[in-house]
KEKOLZA-30177 format. One record per residue (C-alpha): residue number from 1; residue in one letter; x, y, z. Coordinates in pm, 1 decimal, decimal comma. Example, Ala and Ser with C-alpha at 12.3 -4.5 7.8 and 13.67 -1.06 7.14 Angstrom:
+-----+--------+----------+----------+----------+
! num ! residu !        u !        v !        w !
+-----+--------+----------+----------+----------+
!   1 !      a !   1230,0 !   -450,0 !    780,0 !
!   2 !      s !   1367,0 !   -106,0 !    714,0 !
+-----+--------+----------+----------+----------+
END
This chain:
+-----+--------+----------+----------+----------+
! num ! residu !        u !        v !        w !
+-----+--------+----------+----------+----------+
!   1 !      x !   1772,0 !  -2363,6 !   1906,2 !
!   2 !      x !   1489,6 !  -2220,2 !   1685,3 !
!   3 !      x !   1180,4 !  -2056,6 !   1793,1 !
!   4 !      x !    907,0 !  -2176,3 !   1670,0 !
!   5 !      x !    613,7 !  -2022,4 !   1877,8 !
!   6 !      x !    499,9 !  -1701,6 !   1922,0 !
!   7 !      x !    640,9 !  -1307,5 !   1710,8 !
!   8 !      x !    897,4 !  -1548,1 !   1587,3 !
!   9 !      x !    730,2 !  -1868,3 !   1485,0 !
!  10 !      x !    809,2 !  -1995,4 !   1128,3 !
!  11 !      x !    501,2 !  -1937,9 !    912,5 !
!  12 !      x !    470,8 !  -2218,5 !    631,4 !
!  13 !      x !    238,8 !  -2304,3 !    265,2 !
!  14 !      x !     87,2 !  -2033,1 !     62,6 !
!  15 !      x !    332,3 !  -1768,3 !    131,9 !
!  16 !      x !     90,1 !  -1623,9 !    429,3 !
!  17 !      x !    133,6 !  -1236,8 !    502,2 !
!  18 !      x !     60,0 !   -878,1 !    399,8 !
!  19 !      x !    286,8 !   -941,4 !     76,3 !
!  20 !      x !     13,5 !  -1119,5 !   -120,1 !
!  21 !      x !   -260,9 !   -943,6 !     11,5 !
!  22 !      x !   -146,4 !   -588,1 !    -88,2 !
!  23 !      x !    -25,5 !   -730,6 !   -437,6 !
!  24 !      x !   -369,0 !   -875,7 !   -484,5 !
!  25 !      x !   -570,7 !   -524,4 !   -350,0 !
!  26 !      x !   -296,7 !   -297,5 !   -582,6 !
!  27 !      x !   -356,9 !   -495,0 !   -887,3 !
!  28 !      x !   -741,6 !   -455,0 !   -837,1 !
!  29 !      x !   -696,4 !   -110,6 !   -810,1 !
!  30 !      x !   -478,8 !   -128,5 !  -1099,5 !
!  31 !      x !   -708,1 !   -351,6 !  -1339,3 !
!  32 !      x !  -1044,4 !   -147,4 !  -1199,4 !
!  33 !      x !   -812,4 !    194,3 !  -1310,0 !
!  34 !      x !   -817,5 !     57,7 !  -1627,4 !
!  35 !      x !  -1123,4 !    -64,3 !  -1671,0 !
!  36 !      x !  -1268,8 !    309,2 !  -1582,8 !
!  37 !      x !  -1059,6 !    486,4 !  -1863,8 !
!  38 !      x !  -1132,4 !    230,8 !  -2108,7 !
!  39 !      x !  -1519,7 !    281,0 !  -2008,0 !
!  40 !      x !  -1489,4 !    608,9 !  -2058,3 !
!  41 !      x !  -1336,5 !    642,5 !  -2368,3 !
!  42 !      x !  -1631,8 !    403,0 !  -2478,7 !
!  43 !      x !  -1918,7 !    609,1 !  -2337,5 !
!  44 !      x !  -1744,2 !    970,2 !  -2447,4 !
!  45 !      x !  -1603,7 !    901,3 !  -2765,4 !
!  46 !      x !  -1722,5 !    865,5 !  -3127,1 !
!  47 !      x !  -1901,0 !    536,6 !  -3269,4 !
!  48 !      x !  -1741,9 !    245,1 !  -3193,1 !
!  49 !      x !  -1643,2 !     38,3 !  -3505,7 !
!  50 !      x !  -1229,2 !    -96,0 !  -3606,2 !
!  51 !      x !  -1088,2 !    267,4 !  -3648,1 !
!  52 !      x !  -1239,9 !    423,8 !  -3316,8 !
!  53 !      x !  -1126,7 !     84,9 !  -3136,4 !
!  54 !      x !   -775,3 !     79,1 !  -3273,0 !
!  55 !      x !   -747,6 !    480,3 !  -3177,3 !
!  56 !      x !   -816,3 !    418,5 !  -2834,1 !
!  57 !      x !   -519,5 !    214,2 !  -2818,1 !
!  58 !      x !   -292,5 !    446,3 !  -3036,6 !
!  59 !      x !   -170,9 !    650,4 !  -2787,0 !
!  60 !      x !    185,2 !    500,5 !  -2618,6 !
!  61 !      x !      6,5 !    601,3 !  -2246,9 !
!  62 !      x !   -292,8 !    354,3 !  -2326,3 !
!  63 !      x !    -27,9 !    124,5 !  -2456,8 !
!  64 !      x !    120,8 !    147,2 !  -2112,1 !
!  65 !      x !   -183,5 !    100,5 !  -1890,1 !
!  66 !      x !   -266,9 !   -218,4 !  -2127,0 !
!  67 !      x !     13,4 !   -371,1 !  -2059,6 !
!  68 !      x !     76,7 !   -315,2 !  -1707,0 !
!  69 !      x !   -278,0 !   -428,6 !  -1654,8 !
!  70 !      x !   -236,6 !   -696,6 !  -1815,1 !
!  71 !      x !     69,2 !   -825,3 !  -1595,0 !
!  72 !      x !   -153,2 !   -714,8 !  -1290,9 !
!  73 !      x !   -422,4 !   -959,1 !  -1432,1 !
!  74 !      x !   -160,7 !  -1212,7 !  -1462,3 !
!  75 !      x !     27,1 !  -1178,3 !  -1117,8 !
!  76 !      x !   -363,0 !  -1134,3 !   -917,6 !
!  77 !      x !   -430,6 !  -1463,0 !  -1106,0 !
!  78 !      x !   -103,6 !  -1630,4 !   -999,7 !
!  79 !      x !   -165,5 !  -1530,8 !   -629,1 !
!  80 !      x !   -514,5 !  -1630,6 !   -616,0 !
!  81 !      x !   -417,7 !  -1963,5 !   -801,0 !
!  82 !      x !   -135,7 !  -2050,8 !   -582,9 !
!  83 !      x !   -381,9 !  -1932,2 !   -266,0 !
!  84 !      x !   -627,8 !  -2224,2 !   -390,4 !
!  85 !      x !   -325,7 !  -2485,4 !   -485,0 !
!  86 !      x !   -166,9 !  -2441,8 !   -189,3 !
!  87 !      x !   -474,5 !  -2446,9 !     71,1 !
!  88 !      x !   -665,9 !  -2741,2 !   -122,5 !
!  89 !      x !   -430,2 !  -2997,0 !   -274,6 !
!  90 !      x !   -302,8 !  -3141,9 !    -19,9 !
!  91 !      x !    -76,8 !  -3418,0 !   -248,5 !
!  92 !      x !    271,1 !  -3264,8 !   -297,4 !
!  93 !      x !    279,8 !  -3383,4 !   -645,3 !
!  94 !      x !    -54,2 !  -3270,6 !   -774,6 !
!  95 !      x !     -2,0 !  -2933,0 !   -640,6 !
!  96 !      x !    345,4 !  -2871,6 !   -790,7 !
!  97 !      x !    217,2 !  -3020,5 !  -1151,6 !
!  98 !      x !   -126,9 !  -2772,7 !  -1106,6 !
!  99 !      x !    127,9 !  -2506,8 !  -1023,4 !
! 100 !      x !    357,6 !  -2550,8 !  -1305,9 !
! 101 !      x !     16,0 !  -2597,5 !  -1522,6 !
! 102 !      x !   -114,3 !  -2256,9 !  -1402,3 !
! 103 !      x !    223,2 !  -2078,6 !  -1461,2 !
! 104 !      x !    232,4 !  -2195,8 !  -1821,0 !
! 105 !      x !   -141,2 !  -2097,7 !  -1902,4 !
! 106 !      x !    -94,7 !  -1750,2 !  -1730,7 !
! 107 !      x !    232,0 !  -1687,9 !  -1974,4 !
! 108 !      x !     89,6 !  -1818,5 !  -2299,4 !
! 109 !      x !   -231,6 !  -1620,9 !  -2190,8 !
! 110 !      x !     26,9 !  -1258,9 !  -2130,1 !
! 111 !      x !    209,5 !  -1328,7 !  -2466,1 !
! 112 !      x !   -100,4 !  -1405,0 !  -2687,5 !
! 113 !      x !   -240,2 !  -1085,6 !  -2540,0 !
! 114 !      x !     79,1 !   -885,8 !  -2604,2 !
! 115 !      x !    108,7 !  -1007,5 !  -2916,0 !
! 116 !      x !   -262,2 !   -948,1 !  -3021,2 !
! 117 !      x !   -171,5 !   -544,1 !  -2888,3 !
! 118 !      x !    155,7 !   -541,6 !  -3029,7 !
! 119 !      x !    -25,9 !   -564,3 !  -3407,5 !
! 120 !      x !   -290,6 !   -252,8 !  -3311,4 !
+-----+--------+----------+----------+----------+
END
């Protein structure tokens, strides 16, 4: 017999628990972290134009932080997406074809980025 009450009761719809919430605080962090650096090479560096722009991004650690924000952005998008889907839409259809929708926009959004990065 299950148990469906109480420490052991069977918790159902948008994935509730401290998963998601620490994914979506550590990719803030992460996309604020890189927000900061880029902000500073901004303020502290030379004048801005192609060359200083492209420089910034040069360096393979930059590269790095780019492109794991940029998965952050994606997966803190997902979450807060599915969060909205899942609480809101209450038709079973709608919500998978608004998921599928959001999943599809989120990786054509990561590879036009990557690819627009991949030619600095």
């Amino acid at each position: 017999m299950n148990k469906n009450y109480g420490s052991q009761r069977i918790v159902v719809g948008a994935h509730y628990g401290l998963r998601d919430w620490l994914s979506q605080r550590v990719t803030a962090v992460l996309m604020a972290l890189f927000t900061i650096v880029l902000l500073a090479q901004l303020i502290f560096g030379a004048e801005l134009g192609y060359v200083r722009w492209a420089g910034i991004f040069s360096s393979q650690w930059m590269k790095l932080l780019t492109f794991v924000t940029l998965l952050s952005l994606a997966w803190h998008a997902w979450v807060g997406m599915r969060d909205i889907w899942m609480d809101y839409i209450h038709h079973v259809g709608l919500k998978l074809v608004l998921q599928v929708a959001t999943i599809v926009w989120l990786v054509a959004c990561a590879g036009w980025a990557i690819q627009v990065l991949w030619r600095l």
